[in-house]
Short mmCIF file of the C-alpha atoms (twelve columns), coordinates in Angstrom:
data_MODEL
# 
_entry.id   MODEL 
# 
loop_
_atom_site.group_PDB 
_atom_site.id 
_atom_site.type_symbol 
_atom_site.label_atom_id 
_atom_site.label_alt_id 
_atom_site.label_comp_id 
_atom_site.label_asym_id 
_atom_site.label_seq_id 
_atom_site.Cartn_x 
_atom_site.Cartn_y 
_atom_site.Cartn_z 
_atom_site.pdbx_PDB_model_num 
ATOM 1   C CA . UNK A 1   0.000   0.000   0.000   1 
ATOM 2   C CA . UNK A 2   1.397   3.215   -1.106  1 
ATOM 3   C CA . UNK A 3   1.319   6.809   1.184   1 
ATOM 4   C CA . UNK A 4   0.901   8.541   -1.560  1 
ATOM 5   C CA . UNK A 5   -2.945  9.907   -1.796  1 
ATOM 6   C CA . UNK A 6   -3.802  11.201  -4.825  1 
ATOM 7   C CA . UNK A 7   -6.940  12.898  -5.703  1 
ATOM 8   C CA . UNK A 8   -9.652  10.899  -7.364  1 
ATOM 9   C CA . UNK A 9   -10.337 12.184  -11.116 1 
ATOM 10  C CA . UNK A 10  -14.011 13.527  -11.558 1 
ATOM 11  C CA . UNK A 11  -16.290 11.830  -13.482 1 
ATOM 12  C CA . UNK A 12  -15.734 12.754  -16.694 1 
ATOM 13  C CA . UNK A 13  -19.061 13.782  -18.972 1 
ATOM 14  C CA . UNK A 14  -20.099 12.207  -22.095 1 
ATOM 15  C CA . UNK A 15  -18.006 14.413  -24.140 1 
ATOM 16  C CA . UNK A 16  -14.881 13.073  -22.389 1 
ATOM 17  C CA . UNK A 17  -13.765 16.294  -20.911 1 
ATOM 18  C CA . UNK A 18  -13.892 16.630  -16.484 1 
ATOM 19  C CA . UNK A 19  -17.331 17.350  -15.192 1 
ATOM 20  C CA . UNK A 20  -17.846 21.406  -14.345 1 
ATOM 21  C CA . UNK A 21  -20.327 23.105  -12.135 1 
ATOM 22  C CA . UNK A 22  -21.929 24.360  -15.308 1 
ATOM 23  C CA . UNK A 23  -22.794 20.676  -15.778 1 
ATOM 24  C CA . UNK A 24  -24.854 20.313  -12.634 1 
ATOM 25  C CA . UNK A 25  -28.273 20.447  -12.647 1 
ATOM 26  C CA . UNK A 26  -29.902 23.587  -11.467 1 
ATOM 27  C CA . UNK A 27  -26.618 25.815  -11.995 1 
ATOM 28  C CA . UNK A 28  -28.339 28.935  -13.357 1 
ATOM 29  C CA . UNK A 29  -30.655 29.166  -10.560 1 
ATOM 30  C CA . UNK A 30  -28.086 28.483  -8.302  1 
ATOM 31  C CA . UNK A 31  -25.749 31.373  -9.697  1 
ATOM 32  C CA . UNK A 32  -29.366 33.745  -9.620  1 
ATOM 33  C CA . UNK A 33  -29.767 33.129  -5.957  1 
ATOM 34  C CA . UNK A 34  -26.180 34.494  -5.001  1 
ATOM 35  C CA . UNK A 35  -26.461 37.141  -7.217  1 
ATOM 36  C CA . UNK A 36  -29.623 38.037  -5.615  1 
ATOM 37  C CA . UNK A 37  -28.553 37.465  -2.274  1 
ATOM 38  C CA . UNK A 38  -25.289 39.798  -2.778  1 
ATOM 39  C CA . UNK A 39  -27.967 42.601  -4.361  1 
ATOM 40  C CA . UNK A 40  -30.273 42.189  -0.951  1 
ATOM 41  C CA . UNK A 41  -26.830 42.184  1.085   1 
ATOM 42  C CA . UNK A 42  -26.067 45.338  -0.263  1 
ATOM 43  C CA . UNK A 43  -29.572 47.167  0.174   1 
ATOM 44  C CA . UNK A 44  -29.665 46.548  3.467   1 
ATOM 45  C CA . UNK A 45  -25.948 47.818  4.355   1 
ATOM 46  C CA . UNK A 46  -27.140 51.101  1.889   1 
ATOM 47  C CA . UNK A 47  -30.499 50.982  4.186   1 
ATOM 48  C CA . UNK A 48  -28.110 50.872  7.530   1 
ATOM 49  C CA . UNK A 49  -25.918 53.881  6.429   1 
ATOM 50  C CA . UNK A 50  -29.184 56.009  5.369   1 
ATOM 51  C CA . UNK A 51  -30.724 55.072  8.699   1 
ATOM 52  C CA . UNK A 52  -27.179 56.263  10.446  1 
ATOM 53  C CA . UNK A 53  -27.078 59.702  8.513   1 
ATOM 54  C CA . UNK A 54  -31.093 60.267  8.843   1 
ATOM 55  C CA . UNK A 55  -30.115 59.505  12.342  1 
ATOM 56  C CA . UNK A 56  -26.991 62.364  12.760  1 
ATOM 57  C CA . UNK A 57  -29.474 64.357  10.885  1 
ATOM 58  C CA . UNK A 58  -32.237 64.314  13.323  1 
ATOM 59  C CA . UNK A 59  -29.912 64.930  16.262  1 
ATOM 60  C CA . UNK A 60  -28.410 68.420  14.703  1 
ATOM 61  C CA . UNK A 61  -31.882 69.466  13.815  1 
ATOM 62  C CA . UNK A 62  -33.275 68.625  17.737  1 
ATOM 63  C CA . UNK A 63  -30.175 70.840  18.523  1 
ATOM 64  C CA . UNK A 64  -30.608 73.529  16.328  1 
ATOM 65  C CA . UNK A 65  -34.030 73.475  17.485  1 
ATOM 66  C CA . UNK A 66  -33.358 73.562  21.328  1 
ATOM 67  C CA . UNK A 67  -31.043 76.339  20.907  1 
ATOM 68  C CA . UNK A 68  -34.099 78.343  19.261  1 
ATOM 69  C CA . UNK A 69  -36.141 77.811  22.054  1 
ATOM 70  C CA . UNK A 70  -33.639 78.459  24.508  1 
ATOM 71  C CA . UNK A 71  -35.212 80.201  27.355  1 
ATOM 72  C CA . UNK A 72  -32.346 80.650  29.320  1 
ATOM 73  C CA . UNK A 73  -32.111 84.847  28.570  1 
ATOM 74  C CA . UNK A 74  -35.753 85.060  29.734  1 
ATOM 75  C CA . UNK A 75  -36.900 86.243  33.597  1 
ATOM 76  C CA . UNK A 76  -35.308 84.125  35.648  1 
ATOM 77  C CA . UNK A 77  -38.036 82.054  38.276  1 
ATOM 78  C CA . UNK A 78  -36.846 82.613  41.739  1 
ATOM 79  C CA . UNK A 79  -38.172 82.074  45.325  1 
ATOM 80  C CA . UNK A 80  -37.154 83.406  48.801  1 
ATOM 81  C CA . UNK A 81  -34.287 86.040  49.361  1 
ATOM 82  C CA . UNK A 82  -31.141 85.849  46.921  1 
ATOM 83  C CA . UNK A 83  -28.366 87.291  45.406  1 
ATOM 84  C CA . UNK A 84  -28.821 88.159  41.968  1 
ATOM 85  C CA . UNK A 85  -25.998 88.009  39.899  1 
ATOM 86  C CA . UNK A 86  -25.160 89.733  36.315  1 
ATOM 87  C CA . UNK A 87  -21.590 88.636  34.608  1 
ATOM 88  C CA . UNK A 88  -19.813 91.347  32.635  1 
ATOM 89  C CA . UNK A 89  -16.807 89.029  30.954  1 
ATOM 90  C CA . UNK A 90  -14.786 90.176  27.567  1 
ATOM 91  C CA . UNK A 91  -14.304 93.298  25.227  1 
ATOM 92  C CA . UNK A 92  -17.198 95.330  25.546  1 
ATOM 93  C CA . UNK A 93  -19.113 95.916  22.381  1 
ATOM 94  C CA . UNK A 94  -22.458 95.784  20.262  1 
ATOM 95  C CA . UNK A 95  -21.173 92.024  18.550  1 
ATOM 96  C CA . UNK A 96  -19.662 90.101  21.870  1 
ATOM 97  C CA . UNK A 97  -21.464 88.718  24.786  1 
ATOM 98  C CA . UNK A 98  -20.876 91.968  26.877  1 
ATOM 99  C CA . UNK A 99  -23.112 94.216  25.043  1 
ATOM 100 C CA . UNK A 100 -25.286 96.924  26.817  1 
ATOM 101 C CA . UNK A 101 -28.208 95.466  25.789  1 
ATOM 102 C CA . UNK A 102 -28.235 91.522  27.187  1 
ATOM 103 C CA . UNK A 103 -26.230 93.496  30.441  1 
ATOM 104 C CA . UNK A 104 -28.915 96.158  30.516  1 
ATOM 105 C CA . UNK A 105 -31.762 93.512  30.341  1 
ATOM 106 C CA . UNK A 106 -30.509 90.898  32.348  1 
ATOM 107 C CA . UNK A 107 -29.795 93.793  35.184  1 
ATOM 108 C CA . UNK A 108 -33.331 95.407  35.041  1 
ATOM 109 C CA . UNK A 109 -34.639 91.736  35.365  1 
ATOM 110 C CA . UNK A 110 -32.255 91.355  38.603  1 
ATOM 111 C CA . UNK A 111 -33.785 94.168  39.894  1 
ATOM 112 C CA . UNK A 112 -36.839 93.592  39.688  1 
ATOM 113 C CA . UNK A 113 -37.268 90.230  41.435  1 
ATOM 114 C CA . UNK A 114 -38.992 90.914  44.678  1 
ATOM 115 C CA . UNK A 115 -36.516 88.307  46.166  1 
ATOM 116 C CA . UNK A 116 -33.052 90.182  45.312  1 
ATOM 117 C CA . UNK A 117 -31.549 91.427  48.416  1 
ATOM 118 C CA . UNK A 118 -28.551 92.968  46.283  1 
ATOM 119 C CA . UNK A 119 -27.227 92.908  42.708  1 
ATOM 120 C CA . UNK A 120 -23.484 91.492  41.827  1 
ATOM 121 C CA . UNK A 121 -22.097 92.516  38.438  1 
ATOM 122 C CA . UNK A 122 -19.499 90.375  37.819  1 
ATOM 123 C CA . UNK A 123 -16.771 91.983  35.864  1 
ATOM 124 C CA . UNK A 124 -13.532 90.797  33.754  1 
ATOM 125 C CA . UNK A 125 -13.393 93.203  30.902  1 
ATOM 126 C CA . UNK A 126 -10.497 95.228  29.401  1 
ATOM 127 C CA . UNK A 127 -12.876 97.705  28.039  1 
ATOM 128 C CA . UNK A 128 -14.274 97.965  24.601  1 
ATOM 129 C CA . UNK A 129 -16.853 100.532 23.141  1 
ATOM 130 C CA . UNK A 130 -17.244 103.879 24.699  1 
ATOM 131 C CA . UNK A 131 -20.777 103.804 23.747  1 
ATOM 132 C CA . UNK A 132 -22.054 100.553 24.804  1 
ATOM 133 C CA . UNK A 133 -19.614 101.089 28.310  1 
ATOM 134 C CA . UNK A 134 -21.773 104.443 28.647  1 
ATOM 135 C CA . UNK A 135 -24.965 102.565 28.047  1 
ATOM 136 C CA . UNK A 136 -24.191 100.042 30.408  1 
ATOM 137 C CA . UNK A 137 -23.017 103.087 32.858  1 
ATOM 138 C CA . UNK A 138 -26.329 105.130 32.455  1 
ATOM 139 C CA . UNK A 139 -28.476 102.130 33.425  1 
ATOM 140 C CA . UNK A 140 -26.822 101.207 36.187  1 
ATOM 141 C CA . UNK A 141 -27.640 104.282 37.841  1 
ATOM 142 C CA . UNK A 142 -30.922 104.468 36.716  1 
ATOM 143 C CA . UNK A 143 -31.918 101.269 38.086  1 
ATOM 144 C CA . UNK A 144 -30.241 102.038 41.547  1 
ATOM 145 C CA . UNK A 145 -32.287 105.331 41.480  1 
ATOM 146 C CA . UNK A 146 -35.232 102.744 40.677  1 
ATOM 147 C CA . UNK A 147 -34.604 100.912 43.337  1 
ATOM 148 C CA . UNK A 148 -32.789 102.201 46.156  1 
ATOM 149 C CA . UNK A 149 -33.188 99.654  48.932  1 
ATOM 150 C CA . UNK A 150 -31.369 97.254  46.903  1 
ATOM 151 C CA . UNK A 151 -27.667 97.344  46.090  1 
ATOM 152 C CA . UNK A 152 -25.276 96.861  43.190  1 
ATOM 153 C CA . UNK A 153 -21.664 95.851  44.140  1 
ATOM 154 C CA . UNK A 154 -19.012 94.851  41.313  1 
ATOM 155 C CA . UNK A 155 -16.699 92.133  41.592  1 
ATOM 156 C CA . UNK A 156 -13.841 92.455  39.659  1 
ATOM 157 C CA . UNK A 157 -12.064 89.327  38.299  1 
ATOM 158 C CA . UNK A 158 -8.992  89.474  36.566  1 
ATOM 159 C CA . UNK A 159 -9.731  92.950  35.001  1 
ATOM 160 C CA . UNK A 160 -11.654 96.090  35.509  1 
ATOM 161 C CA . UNK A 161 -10.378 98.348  32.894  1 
ATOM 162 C CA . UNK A 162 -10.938 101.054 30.788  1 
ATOM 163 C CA . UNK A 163 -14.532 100.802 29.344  1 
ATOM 164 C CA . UNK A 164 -15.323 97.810  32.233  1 
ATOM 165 C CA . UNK A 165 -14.409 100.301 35.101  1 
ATOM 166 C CA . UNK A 166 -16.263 103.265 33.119  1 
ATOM 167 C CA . UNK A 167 -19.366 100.572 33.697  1 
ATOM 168 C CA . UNK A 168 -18.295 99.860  37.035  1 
ATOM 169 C CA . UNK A 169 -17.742 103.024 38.318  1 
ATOM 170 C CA . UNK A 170 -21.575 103.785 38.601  1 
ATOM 171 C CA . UNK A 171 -21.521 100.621 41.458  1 
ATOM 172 C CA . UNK A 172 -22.663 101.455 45.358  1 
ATOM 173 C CA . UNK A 173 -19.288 99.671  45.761  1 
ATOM 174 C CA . UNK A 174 -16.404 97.837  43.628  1 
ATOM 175 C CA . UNK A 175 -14.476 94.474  45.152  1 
ATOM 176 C CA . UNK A 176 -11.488 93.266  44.229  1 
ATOM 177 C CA . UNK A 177 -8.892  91.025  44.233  1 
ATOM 178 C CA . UNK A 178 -5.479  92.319  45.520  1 
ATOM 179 C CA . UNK A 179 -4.199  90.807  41.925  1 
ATOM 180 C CA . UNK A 180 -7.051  92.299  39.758  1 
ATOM 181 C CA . UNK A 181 -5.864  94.828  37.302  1 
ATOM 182 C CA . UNK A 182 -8.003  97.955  37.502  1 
ATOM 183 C CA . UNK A 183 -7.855  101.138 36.083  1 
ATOM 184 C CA . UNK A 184 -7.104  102.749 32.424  1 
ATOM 185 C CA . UNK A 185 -9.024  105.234 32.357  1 
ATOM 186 C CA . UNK A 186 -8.687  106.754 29.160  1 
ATOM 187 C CA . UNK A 187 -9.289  106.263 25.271  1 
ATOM 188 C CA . UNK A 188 -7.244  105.300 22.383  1 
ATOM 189 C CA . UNK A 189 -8.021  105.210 18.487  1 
ATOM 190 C CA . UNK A 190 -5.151  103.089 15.972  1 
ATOM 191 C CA . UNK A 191 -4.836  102.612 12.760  1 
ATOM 192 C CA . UNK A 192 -2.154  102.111 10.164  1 
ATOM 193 C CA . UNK A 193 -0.305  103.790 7.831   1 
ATOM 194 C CA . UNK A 194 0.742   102.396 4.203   1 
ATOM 195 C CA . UNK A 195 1.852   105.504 2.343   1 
ATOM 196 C CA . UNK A 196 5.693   104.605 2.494   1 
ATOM 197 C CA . UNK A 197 5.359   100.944 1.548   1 
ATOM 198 C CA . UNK A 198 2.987   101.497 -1.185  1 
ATOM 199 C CA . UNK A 199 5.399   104.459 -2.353  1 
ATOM 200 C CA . UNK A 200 8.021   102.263 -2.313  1 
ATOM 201 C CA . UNK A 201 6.022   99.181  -4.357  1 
ATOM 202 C CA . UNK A 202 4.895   101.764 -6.714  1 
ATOM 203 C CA . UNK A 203 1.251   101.673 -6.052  1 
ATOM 204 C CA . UNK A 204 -1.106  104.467 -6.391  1 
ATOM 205 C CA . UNK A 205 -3.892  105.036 -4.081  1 
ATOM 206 C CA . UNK A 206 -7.021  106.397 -5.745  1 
ATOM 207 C CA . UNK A 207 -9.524  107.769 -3.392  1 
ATOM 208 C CA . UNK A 208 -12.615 109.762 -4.702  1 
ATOM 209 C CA . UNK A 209 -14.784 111.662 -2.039  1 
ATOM 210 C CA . UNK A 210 -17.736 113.748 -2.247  1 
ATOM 211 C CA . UNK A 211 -16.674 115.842 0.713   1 
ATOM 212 C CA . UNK A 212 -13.182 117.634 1.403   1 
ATOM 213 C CA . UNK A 213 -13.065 115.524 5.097   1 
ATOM 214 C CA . UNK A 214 -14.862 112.353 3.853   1 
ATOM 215 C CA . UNK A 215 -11.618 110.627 3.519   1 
ATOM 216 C CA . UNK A 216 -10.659 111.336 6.910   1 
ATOM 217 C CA . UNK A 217 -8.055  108.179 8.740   1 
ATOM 218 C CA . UNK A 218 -8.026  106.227 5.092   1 
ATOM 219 C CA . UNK A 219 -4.769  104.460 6.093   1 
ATOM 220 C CA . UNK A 220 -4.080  104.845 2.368   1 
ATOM 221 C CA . UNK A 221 -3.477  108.450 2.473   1 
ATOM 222 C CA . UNK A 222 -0.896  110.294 3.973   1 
ATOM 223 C CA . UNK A 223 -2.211  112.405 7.641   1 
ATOM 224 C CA . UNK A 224 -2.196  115.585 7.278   1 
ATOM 225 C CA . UNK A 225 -2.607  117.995 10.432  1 
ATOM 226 C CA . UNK A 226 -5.841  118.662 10.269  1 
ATOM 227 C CA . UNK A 227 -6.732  114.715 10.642  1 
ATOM 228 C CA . UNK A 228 -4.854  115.013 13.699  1 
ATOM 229 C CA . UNK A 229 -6.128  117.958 15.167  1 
ATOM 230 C CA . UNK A 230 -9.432  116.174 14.832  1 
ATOM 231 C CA . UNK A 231 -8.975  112.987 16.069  1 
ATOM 232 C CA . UNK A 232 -7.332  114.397 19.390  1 
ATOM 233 C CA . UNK A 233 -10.095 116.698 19.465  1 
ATOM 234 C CA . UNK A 234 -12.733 113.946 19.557  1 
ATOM 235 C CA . UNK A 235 -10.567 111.524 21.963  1 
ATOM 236 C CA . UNK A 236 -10.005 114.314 24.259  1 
ATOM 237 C CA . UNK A 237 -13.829 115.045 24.474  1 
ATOM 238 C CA . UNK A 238 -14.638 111.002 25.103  1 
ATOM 239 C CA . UNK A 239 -11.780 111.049 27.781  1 
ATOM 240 C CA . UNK A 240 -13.125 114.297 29.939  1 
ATOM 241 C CA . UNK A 241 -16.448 111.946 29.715  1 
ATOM 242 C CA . UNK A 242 -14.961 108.882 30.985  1 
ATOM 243 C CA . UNK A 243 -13.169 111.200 33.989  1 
ATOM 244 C CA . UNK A 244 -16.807 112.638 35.074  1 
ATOM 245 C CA . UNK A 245 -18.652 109.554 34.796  1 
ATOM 246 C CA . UNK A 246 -15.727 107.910 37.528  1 
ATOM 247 C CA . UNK A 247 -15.675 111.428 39.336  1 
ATOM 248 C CA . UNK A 248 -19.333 111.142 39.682  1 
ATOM 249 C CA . UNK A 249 -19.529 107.361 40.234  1 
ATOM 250 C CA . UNK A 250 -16.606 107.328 43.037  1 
ATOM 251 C CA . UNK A 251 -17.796 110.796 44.382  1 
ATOM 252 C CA . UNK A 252 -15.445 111.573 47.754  1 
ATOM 253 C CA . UNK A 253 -13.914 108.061 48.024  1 
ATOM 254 C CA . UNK A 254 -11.727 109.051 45.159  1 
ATOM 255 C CA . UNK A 255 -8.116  110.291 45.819  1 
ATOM 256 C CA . UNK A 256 -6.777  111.915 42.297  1 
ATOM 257 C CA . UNK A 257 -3.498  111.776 41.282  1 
ATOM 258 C CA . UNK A 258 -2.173  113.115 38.478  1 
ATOM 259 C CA . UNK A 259 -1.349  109.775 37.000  1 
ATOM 260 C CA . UNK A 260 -5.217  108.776 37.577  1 
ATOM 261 C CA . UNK A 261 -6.634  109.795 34.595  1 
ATOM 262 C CA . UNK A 262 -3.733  108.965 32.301  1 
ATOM 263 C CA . UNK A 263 -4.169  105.766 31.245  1 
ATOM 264 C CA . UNK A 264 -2.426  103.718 33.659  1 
ATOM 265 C CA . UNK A 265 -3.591  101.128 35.970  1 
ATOM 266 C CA . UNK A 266 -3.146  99.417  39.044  1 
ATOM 267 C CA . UNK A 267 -3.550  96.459  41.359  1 
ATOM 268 C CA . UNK A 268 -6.388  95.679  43.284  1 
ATOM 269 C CA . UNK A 269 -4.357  96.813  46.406  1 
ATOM 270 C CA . UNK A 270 -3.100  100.024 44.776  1 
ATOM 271 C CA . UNK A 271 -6.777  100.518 43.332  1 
ATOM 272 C CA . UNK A 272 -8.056  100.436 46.754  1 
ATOM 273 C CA . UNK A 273 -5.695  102.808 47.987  1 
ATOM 274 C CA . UNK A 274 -6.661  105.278 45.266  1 
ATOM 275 C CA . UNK A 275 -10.243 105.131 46.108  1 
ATOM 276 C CA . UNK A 276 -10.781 103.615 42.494  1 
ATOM 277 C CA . UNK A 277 -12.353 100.313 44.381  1 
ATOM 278 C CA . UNK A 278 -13.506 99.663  47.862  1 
ATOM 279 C CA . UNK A 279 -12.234 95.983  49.635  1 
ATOM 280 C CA . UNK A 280 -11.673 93.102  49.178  1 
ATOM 281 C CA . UNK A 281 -13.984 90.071  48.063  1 
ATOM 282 C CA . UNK A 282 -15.231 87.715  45.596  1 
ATOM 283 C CA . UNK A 283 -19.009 87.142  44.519  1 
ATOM 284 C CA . UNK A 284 -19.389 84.689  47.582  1 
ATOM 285 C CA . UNK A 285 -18.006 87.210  50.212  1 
ATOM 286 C CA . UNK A 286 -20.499 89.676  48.923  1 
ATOM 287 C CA . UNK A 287 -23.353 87.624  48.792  1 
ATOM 288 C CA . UNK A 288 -22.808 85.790  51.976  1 
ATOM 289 C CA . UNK A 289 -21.209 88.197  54.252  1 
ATOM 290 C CA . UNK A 290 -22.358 91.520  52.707  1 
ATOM 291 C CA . UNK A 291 -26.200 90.920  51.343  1 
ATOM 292 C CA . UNK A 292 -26.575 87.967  53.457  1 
ATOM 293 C CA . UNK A 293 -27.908 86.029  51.280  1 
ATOM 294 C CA . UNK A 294 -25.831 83.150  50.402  1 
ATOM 295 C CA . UNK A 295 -27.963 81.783  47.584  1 
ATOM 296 C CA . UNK A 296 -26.739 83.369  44.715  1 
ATOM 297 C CA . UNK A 297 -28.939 83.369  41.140  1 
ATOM 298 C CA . UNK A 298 -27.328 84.332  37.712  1 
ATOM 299 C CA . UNK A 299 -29.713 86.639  35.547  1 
ATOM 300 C CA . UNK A 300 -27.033 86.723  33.192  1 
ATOM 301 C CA . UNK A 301 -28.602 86.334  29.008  1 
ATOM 302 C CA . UNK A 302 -27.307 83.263  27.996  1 
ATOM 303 C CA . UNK A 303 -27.103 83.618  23.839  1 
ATOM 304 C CA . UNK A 304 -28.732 80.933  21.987  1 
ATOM 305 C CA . UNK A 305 -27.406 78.982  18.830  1 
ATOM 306 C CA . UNK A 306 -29.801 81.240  16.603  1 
ATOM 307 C CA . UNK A 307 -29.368 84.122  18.377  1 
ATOM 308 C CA . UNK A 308 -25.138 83.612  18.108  1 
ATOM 309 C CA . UNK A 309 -25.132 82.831  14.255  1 
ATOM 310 C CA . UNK A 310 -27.392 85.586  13.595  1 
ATOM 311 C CA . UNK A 311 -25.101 88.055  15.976  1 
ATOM 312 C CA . UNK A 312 -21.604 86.677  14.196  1 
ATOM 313 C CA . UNK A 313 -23.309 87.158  10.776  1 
ATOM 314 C CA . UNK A 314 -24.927 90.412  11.429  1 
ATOM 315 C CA . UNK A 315 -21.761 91.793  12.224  1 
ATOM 316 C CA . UNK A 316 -19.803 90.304  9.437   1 
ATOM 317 C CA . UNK A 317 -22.147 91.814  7.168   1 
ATOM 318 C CA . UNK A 318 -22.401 94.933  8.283   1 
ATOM 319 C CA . UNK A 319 -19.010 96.170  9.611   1 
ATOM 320 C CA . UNK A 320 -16.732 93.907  7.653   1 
ATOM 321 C CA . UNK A 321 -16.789 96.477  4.771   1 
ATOM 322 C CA . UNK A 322 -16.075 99.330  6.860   1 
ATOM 323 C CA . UNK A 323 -13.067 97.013  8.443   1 
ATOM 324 C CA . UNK A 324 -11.739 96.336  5.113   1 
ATOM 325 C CA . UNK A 325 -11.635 100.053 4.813   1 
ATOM 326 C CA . UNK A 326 -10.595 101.656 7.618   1 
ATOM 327 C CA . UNK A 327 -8.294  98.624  8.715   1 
ATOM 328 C CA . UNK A 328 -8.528  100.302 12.423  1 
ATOM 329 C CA . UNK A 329 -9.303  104.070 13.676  1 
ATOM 330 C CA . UNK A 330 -12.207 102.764 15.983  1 
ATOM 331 C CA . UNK A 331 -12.562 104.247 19.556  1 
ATOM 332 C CA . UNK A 332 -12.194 102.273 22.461  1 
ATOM 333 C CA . UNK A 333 -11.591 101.969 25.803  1 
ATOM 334 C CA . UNK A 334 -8.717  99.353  26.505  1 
# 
């Protein structure tokens, strides 16, 4: 008997030749089904992948939904005596969460809670629009006139300064860290200047006005005196507004220096020396030691997903031209 095991021939057909599937019975509707079966195999994984993205698609849409509906900015529901709280955080201006009117609103809503025992504005701002500081400014004291039984202390965080202490400075009283920066009172415009490069790349600037100061700050065009006599005109004017509104705010507690209106800024310590804040204290000092009332409730207007596209597009549409342009020579206070 041999080891060797070699495979046993098919049968061969009647033409002589080895027997092939296509020589079984039943081979075409064999083939049929697995074609059919691969065709059904590959529906269904089609069907699962449509299912998945219908799926992801649903989810975005319940988002984008919930963030229309997003009651968070309305009246906040409150019972028994509280702190209300207000936060004041970033550059302050008409396109970023620290504009005059969420502040405004979410400050009048504070106040008007019969459960508020005092009002915290929360602050960490390096300033921003003179206007929408002003606003913010304005209201403040109106609402304290409003109501006077009820408080309004800041609490500074990192920063008070410039256009945040212009708002802050219409506060009963102003808290601080002995870190905190605080201060800057006073306003600055920039802009640029390409007249030498484009001289020296040969490029011509072609400006056409329909007024003799239209093209007033075009970073294009050289300055002339007159520019600058008008600019420092107008920053000089927003200053000595920014000085009363911190000479009214602080009243008697305020001890000038001549450095105080300059533009410089201090510590918290030094601030509190200049009469510029008052102590020491976070928003849970305040609350609990100075209000007493521990619990502490944030009216702050919390921006939707509708409400923030339609605030970053708004503003892309309707200052990026003028940013293009001007490339600068806004106002602030920073």
């Amino acid at each position: 008997m041999s080891d060797n095991l070699t495979p046993e021939p098919k049968e061969p057909s009647l033409t002589g030749r080895p027997r092939t599937p296509a020589d079984e019975p039943g081979w075409e509707r064999a083939a049929l089904e697995r074609i059919a079966l691969a065709a059904i195999t590959e529906q269904r994984a089609a069907r699962r992948w449509k299912i998945f993205f219908r799926f992801v698609f649903l989810i975005v849409l319940l988002l984008a939904v919930w963030g229309a509906f997003d009651f968070s900015g309305d009246k906040v529901s409150t019972t028994g005596r509280h702190t209300a709280m207000v936060t004041l955080d970033g550059e302050i201006s008409a396109d970023t969460n620290a504009n005059a009117e969420d502040i405004n609103t979410a400050l009048e809503s504070a106040f008007d809670d019969a459960g508020t025992a005092g009002v915290i504005l929360r602050c960490n701002s390096p300033g921003g629009s003179p206007v929408q500081a002003g606003i913010i400014y304005n209201e403040i004291r109106r609402l304290r006139a409003k109501y006077p039984s009820i408080p309004l202390y800041v609490v500074v965080g990192d920063m008070c300064a410039s256009g945040g202490y212009y708002a802050a400075a219409a506060a009963d009283k102003i808290y601080v860290d002995k870190a905190s920066i605080v201060g800057s009172i006073g306003v600055l415009m920039d802009s640029f200047g390409f007249t030498g490069l484009m001289d020296k790349l040969g490029i011509q600037r072609r400006l056409h006005t329909s007024g003799e100061n239209k093209g007033f700050f075009d970073p294009f065009s050289p300055e002339t005196q007159k520019m600058d006599e008008h600019a420092q005109d107008m920053l000089d004017q927003i200053h000595a507004q920014f000085i009363d509104a911190v000479r009214e705010g602080r009243g008697k507690r305020l001890h000038e220096t001549p450095d105080m209106f300059s533009g410089l800024f201090w510590t918290g310590q030094k601030s509190v020396e200049l009469g510029l804040a008052d102590g020491f204290g976070d928003a849970d000092y305040v609350a609990r030691d100075l209000f007493k009332a521990p619990d502490i409730v944030d009216y702050t207007v919390k921006e939707s997903i509708t409400d923030r596209v339609a605030r970053k597009f708004g503003a892309a549409v309707g200052s990026g031209a003028v940013h293009a342009m001007a490339l600068g020579g806004k106002m602030s206070l920073r």
